[in-house]
VMD Tcl script that draws the C-alpha trace (Angstrom):
set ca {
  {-9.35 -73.43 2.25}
  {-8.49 -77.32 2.84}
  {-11.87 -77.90 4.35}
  {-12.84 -77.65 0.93}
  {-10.49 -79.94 -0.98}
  {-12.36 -82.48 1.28}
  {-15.37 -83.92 -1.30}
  {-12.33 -83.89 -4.29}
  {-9.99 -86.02 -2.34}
  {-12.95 -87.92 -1.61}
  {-13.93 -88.40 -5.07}
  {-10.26 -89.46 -5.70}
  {-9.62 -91.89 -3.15}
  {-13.09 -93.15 -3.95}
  {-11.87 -93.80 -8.24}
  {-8.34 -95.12 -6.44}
  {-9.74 -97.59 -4.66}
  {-11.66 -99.02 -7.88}
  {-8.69 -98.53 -9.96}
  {-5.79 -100.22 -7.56}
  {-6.32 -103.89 -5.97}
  {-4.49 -106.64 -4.87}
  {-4.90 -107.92 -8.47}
  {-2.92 -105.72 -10.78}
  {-5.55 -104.84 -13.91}
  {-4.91 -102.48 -16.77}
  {-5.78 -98.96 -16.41}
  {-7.62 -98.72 -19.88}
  {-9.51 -101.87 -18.98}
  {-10.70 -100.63 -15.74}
  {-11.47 -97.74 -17.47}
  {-13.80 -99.25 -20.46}
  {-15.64 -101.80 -17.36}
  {-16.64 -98.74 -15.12}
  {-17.86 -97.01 -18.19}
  {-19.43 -99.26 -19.93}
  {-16.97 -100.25 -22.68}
  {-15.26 -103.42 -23.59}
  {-13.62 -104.97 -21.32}
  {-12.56 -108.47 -20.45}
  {-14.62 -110.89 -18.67}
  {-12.38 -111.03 -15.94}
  {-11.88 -106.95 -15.30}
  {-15.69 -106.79 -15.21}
  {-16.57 -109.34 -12.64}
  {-13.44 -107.85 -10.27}
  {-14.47 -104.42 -10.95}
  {-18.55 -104.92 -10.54}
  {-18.69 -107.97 -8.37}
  {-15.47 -107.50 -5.72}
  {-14.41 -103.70 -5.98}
  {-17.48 -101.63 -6.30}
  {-19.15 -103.23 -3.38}
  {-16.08 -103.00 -1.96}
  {-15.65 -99.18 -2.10}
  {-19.53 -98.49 -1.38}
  {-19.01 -100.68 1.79}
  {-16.23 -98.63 2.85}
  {-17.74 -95.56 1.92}
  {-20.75 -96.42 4.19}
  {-18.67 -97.96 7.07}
  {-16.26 -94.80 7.21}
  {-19.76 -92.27 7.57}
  {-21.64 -94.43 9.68}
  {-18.76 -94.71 12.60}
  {-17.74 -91.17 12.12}
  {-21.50 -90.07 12.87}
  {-22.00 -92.29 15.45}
  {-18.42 -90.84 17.31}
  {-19.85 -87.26 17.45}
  {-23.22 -88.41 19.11}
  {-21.48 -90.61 21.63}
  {-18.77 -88.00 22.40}
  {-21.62 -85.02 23.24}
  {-24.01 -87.41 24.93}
  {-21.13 -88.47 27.60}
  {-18.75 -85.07 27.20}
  {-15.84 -87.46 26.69}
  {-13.40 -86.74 24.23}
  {-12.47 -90.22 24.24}
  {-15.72 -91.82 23.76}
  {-16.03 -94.14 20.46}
  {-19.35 -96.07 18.92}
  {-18.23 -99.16 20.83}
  {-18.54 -97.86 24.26}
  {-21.72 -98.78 25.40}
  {-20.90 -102.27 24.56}
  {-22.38 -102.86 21.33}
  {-18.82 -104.23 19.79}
  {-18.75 -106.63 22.40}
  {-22.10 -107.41 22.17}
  {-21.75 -108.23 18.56}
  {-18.48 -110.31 18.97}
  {-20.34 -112.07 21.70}
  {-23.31 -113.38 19.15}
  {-20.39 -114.53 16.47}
  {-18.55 -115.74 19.13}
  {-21.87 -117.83 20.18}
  {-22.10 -119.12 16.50}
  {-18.73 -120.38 15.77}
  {-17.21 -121.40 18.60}
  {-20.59 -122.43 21.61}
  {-20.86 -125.46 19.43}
  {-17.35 -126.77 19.83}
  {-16.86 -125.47 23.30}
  {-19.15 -127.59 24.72}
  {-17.41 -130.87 23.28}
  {-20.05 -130.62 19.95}
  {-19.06 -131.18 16.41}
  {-19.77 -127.62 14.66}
  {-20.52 -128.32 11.20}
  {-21.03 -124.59 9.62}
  {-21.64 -124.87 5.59}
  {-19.24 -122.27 3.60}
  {-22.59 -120.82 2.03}
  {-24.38 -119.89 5.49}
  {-21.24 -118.95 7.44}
  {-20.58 -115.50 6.36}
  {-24.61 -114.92 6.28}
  {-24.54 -116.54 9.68}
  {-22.07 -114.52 11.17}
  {-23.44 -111.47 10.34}
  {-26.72 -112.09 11.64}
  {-25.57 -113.14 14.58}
  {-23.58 -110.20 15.18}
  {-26.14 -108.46 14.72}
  {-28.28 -110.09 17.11}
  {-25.94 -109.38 19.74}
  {-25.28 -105.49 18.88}
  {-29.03 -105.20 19.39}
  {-29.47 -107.34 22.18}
  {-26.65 -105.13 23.90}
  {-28.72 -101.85 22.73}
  {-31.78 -103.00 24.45}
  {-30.00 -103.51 27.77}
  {-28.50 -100.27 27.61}
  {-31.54 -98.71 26.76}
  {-33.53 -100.02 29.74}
  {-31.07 -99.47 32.35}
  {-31.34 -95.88 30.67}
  {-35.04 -95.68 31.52}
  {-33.49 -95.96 35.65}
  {-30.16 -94.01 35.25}
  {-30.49 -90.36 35.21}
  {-26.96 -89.74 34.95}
  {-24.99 -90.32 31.73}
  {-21.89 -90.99 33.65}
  {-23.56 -94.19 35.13}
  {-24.60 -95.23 31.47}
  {-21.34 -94.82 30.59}
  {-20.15 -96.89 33.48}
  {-23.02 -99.60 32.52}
  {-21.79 -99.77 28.99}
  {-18.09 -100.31 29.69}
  {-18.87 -102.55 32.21}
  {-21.19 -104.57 30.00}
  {-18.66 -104.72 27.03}
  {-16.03 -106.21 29.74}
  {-18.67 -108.75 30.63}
  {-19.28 -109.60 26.94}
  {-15.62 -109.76 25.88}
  {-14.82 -112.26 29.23}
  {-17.53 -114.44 28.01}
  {-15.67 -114.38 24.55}
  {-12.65 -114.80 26.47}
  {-13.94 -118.18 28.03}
  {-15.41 -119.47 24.57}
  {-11.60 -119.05 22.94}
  {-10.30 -121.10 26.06}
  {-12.61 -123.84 25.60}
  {-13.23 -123.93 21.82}
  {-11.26 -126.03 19.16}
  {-8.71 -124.47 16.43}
  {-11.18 -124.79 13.74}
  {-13.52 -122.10 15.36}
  {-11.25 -120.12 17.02}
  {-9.54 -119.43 13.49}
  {-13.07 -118.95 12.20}
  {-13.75 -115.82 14.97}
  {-10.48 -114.49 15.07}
  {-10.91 -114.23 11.12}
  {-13.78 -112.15 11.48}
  {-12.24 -109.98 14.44}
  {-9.73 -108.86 12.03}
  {-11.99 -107.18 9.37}
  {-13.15 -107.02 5.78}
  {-14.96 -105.48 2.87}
  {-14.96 -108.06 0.59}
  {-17.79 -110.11 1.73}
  {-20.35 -107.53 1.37}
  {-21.79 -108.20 -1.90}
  {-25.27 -108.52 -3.24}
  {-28.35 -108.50 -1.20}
  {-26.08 -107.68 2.45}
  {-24.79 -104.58 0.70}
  {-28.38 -103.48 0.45}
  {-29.07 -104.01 3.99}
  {-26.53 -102.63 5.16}
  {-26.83 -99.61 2.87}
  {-30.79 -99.39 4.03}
  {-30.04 -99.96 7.74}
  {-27.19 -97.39 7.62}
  {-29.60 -94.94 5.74}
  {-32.19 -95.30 8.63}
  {-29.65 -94.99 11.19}
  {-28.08 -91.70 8.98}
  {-31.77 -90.67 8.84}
  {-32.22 -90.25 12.98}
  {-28.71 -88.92 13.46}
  {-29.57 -86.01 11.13}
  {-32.91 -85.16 13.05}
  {-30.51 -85.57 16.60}
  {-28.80 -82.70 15.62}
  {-31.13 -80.05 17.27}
  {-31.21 -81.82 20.69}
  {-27.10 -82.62 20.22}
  {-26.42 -78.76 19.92}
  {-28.28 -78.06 23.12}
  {-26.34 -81.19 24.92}
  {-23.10 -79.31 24.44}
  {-24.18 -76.90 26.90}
  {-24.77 -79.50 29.49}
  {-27.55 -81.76 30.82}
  {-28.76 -79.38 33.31}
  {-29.32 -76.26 30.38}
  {-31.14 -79.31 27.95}
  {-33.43 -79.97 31.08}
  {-34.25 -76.52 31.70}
  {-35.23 -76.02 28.05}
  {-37.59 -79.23 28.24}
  {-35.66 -81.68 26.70}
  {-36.62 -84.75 27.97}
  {-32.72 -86.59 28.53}
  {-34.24 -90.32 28.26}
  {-35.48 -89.86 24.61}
  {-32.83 -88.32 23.16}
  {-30.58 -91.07 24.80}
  {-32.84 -93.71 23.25}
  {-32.79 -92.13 19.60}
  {-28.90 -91.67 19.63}
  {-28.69 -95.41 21.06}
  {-30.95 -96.14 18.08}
  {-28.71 -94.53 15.55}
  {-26.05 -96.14 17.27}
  {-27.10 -99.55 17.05}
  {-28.17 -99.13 13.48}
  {-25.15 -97.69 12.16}
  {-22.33 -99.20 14.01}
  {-24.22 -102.19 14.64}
  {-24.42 -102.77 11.26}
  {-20.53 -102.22 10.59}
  {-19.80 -104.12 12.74}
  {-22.46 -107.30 11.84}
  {-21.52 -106.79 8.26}
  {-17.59 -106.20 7.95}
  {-16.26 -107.24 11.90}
  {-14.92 -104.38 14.41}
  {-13.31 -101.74 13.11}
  {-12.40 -99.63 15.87}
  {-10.53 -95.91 16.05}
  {-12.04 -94.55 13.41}
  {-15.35 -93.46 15.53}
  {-12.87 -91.85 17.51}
  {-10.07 -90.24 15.65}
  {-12.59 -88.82 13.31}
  {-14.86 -85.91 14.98}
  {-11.63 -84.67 16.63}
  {-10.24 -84.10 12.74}
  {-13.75 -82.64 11.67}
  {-13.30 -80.25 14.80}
  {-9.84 -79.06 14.21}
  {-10.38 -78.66 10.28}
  {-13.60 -76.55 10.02}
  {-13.28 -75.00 13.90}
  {-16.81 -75.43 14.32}
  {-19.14 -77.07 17.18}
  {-22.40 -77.06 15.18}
  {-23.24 -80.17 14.78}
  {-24.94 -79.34 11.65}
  {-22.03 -78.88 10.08}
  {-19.71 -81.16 12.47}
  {-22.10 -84.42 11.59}
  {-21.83 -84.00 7.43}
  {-18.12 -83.11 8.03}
  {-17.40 -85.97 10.22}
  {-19.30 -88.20 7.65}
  {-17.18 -87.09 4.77}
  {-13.55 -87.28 6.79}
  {-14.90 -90.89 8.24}
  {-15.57 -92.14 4.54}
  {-12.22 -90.69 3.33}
  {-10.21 -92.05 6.13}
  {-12.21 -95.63 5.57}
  {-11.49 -95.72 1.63}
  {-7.77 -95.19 2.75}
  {-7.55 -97.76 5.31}
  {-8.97 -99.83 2.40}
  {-6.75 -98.94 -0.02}
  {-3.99 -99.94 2.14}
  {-5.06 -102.92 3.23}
  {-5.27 -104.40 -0.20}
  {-1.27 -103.61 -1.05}
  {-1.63 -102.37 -4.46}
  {0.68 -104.29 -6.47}
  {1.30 -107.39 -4.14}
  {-0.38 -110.25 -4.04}
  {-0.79 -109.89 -0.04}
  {-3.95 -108.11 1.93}
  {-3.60 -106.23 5.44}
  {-7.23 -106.64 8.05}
  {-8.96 -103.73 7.68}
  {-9.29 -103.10 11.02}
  {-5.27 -103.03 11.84}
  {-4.81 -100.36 8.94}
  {-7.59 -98.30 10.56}
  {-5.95 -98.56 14.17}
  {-2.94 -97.56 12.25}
  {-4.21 -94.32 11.11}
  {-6.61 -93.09 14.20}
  {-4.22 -93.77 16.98}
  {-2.15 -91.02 15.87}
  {-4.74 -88.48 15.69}
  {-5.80 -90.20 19.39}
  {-2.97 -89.59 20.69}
  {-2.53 -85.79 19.22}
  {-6.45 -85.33 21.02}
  {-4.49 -86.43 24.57}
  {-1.83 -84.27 24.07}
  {-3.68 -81.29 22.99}
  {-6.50 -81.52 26.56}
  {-2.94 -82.07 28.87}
  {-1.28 -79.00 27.47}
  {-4.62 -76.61 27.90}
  {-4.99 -77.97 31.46}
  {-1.51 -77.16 32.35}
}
mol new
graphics top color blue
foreach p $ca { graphics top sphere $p radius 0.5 }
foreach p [lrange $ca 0 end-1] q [lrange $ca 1 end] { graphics top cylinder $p $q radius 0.2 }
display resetview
């Protein structure tokens, strides 16, 4: 029966996290802004402008790495495997990296306006999530074997993040705050127009994982069985790197790396509805990822302080357990 109290706790994380803040409000006037009463200036614009976008951001983020988990963990058969293992994390840190801090580690003044640095940022994330995709996707076209892929990918992320490595050496304070900022995670800049790309990017990217599902199912019983049934490997690679790029990429441009959840969550879909089918495993992994996401969120703002937690440390916080329980679990059915 708890697999089905899942969409009502969503619903009611989803109302908490519009209803508590870091900025205590009234119930009643909360109440009155979300449906259309009187309310205060003030409660309005936090409600509409700051936590709405807020919760549909997190809503979005928690589905989209969730999703993109299962497909990375049947494509490679590794329990372990997470969105950001072909690289595409570093790939994005890499292009922000690039923007605030290439300037000033080459001995230039960076002069970044307020207005175009968040924008900037995530485009240039972006850029490098997609640049990473495209490498991955044409050493794909010469690799057979998903274990090499898997080898490229981590091996290309290590590459990426000792780039961003040297770039923090040589950088000034200035920029290095500015990247480490963004490292840690947030919600609250997507507002407006990047809430809408994000939301259409993610849909595409939600769009192809759904239509994966067929080929996924057949990958669980091994490369050699989707061969044999004429599956042709190197296209369903390229559609889940697709999805991939789209969804986490977009996370990722949009609100900074949040890691663990892509990893923690299809293990929790698996053990609470017992089923391999990804046609139910992707919605299910979708809904748990979203409800995990809107908790991290509600954490991180520290309802009734003053104080906010990165996103991205409450989210560690809450999939390393389930991590570790995943390691624990595979030792004791090997022994």
């Amino acid at each position: 029966m708890k697999k089905y109290w899942i969409p009502l706790l969503l619903l009611l994380f989803i109302a908490a996290d519009i209803f508590l803040g870091s900025v205590k409000l009234p119930f009643h006037q909360i109440w009155s802004s979300v449906w259309g009463g009187e309310a205060p200036d003030y409660v309005n614009k936090i409600v509409w402008n700051f936590r709405f976008p807020k919760m549909i951001t997190a809503l979005l983020s928690g589905m989209a790495l969730a999703v993109c988990g299962v497909q990375m963990q049947t494509l490679f058969r590794n329990p372990l495997a997470d969105p950001y293992i072909l690289g595409i994390s570093s790939g994005a840190g890499l292009g922000v990296a690039l923007f605030t801090m290439g300037f000033s580690a080459f001995g230039l003044n960076s002069l970044i306006p307020d207005a175009v640095a968040d924008l900037g940022m995530a485009s240039a994330a972006w850029i490098g999530a997609l640049a990473m995709t495209f490498i991955i996707m044409a050493a794909s076209q010469r690799l057979k074997s998903n274990m090499s892929l898997l080898i490229l990918g981590i091996m290309a992320g290590s590459a990426g993040s000792a780039l961003i490595g040297l770039l923090q050496y040589l950088s000034n304070a200035p920029a290095l705050k500015m990247y480490v900022l963004w490292t840690m995670g947030s919600f609250g800049n997507v507002t407006g127009s990047r809430l809408l790309i994000m939301a259409l990017l993610c849909l595409v990217g939600f769009t192809i994982s759904f239509y994966n599902i067929k080929d996924l199912n057949v990958l669980l019983m091994g490369e050699q069985y989707a061969h044999s049934l004429g599956i042709r490997l190197n296209r369903v690679r390229n559609r889940i790197f697709i999805a991939t790029a789209l969804l986490a990429g977009s996370v990722t441009a949009f609100c900074g790396p949040i890691g663990f959840i892509g990893i923690a969550v299809p293990h929790l879909a698996r053990m609470i509805f017992r089923n391999a089918n990804h046609r139910v495993l992707i919605p299910a992994s979708g809904l748990i990822g979203a409800l995990l996401m809107l908790s991290a969120d509600i954490l991180s703002q520290m309802p009734g302080s003053q104080n906010t937690l990165p996103v991205n440390t409450v989210a560690a916080l809450l999939g390393i357990p389930v991590i570790i329980y995943v390691i624990f679990q595979n030792k004791a059915i090997q022994e």
